[in-house]
C-alpha positions as CSV (number, residue, x, y, z in Angstrom):
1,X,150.6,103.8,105.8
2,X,149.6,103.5,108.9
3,X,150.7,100.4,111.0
4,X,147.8,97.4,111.1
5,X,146.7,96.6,115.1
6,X,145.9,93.8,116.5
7,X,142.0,95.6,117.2
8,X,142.0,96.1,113.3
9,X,139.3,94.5,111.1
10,X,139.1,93.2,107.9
11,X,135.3,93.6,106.2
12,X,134.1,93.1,103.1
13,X,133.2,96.2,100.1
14,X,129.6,95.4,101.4
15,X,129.7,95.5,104.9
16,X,132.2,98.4,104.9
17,X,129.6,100.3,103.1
18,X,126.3,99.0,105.5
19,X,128.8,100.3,108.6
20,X,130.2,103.6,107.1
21,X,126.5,104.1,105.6
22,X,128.4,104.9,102.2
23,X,127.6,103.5,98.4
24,X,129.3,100.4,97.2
25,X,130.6,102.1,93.6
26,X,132.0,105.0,96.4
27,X,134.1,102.6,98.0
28,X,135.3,101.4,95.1
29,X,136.5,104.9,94.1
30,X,138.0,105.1,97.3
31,X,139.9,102.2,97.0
32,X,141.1,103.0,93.4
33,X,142.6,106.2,94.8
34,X,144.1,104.2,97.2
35,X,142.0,105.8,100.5
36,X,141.1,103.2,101.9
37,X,143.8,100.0,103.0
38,X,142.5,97.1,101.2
39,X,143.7,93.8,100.0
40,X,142.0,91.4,97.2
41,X,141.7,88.0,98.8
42,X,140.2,85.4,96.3
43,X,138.7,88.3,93.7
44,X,136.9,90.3,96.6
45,X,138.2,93.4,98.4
46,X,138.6,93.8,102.0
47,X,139.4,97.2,104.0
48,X,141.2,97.5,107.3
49,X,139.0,99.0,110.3
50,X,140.2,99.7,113.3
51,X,137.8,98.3,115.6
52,X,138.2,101.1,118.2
53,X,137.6,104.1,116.1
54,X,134.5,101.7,114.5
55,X,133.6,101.1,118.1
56,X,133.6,104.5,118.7
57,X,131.4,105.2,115.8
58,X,129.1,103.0,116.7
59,X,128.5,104.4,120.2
60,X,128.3,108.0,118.5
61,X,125.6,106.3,115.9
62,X,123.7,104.8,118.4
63,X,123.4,107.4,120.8
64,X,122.4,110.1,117.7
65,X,119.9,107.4,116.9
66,X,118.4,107.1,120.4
67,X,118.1,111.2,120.2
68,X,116.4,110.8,117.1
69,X,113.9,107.9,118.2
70,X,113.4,109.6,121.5
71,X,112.0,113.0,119.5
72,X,110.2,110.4,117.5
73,X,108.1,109.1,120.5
74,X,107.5,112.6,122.0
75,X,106.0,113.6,118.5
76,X,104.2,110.0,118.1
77,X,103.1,110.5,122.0
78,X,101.6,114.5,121.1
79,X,99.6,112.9,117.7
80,X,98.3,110.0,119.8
81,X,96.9,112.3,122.3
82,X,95.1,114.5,119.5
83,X,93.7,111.4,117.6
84,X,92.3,110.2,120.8
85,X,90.7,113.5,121.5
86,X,89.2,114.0,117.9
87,X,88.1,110.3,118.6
88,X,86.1,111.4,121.7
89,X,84.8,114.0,119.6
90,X,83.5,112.4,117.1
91,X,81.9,109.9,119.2
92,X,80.1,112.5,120.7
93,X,78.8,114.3,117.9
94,X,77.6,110.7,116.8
95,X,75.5,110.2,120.0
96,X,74.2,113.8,119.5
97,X,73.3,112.6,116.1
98,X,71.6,109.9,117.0
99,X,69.9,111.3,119.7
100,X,68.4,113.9,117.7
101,X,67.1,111.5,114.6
102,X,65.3,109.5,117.8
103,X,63.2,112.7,118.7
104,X,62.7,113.8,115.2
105,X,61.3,109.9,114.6
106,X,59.4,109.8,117.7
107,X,58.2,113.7,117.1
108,X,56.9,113.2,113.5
109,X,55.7,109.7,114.4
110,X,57.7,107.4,112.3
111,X,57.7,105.1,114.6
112,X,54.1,104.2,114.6
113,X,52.3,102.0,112.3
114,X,50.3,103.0,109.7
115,X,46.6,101.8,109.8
116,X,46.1,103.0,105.7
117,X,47.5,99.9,104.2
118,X,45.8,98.7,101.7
């Protein structure tokens, strides 16, 4: 195998799988087949990483993610701008509403009190 560095990194079956974004029960497979280096230290596995090429990942990850969040706020951005306007609407159509059961009430004389209670 390949020769262990001194940037190389020893991390659990579970934090293998939260960086690689694979299952735990995958990993295992993987070191079964003898894919992965590993060692058993005290009944638990750990797998070599090489911090650069994890490094590396994790600038690719992050800036994938930062693509993805940044279409994320232009979309959230657009729907925020088209609830507000349906918002304006709506308020709108409520004053125009309101305005009109005013006239109708003041038309028809709802308003006034009735002198033929008995």
């Amino acid at each position: 195998m390949n020769e262990i560095s001194n940037e190389s990194v020893w991390l659990s079956i579970f934090e293998y799988s939260k960086k690689t974004g694979k299952s735990i029960s995958t990993i295992r497979r993987y070191i079964k087949a003898k894919r992965i280096v590993s060692q058993m230290i005290d009944g638990k596995f750990y797998l070599l990483v090489d911090a650069n090429r994890n490094a590396n990942e994790q600038v690719d990850y992050s800036d994938c993610q930062k693509l993805k969040l940044e279409k994320q706020v232009v979309f959230l951005k657009k729907q925020l701008v088209a609830v507000q306007e349906e918002i304006s609407e709506l308020k709108m159509l409520v004053n125009l509403y309101e305005r009109q059961t005013v006239l109708k009430n003041t038309a028809s004389g709802c308003n006034q009190p009735e002198n033929n209670i008995q």
